[in-house]
C-alpha positions in Angstrom: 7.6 -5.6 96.5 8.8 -6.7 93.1 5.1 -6.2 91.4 5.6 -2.2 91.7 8.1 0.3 90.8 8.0 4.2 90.7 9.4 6.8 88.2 9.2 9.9 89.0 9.7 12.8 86.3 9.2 16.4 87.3 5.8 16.5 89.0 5.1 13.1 87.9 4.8 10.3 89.6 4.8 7.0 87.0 3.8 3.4 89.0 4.9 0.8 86.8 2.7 -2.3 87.3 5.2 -5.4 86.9 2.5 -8.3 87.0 -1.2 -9.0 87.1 -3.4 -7.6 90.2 -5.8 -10.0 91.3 -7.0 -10.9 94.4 -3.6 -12.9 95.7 -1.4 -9.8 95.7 -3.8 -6.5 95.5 -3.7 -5.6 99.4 0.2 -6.1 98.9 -0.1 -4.2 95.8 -2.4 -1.5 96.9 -0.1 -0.8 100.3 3.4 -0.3 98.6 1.5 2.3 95.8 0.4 4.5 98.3 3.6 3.9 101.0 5.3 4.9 97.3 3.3 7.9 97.1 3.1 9.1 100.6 7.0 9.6 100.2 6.6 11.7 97.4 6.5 15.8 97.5 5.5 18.2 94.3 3.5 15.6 92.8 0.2 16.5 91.2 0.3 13.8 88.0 -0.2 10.3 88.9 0.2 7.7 86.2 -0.2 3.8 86.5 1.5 2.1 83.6 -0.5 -1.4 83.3 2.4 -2.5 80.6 3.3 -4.9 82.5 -0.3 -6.4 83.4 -2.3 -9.0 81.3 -5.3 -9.1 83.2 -7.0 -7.4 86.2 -9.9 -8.8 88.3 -12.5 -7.1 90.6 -9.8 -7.1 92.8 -7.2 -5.0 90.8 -10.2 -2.7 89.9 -10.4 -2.1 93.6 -6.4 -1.1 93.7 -6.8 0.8 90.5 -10.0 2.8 92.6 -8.5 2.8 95.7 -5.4 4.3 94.3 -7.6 7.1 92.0 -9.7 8.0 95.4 -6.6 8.3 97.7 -4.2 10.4 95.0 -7.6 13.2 94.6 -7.5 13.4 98.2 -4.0 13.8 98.6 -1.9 14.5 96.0 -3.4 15.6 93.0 -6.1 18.4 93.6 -4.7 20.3 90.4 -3.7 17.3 88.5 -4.6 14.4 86.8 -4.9 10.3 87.3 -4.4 8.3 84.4 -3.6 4.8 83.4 -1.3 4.0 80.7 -0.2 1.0 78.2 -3.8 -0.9 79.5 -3.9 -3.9 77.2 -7.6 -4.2 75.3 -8.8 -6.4 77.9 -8.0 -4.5 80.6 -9.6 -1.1 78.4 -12.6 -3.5 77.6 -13.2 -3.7 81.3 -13.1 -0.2 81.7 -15.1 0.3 79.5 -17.9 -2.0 80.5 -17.8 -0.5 83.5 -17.9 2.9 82.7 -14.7 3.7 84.6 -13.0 5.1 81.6 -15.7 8.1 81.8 -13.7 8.6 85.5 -10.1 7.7 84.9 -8.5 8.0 81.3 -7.0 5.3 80.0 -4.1 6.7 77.2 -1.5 4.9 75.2 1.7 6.8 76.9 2.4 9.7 79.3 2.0 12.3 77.1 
């Protein structure tokens, strides 16, 4: 799928969100993240870079929880889940929400 690409560097794993997520393509979208992931060994980091998304709807929040649950109970017992690059939208939603208190939201990977 063209909407999702992975980095990895060391012992972390960085999804790089191409377009929006929205109700159209977030099965899709949620599916190839964790087929991505499940390939993946020594991981314990998981970063989604939403530089490449303007906007998110409850669907993509879904993916974006989905994805959070399913690393912490696979992948990431000693690490961390983080988004990346979120535009102010996407951070206002978050916010709103309350999600930010669960996942952080930062400007880059480090």
């Amino acid at each position: 799928m063209d909407n999702v690409e992975l980095e990895v560097k060391e012992n972390t794993a960085i999804l790089k969100i191409k377009n929006d997520i929205i109700f159209d393509n977030s099965n899709q979208t949620k599916e190839v993240i964790k087929d991505l992931l499940k390939k993946q060994e020594g991981i314990n980091n998981i970063v989604i870079d939403l530089a490449g998304a303007n906007y998110l709807d409850s669907s993509g929040i879904g993916v974006i929880l989905s994805i959070f649950k399913f690393t912490k109970d696979h992948y990431t017992e000693t690490g961390h889940f983080n988004l990346i690059n979120a535009n102010q939208k996407i951070k206002r939603v978050f916010e709103v929400t309350q999600l930010d208190s669960i996942i952080p939201i930062n400007d880059s990977v480090n």
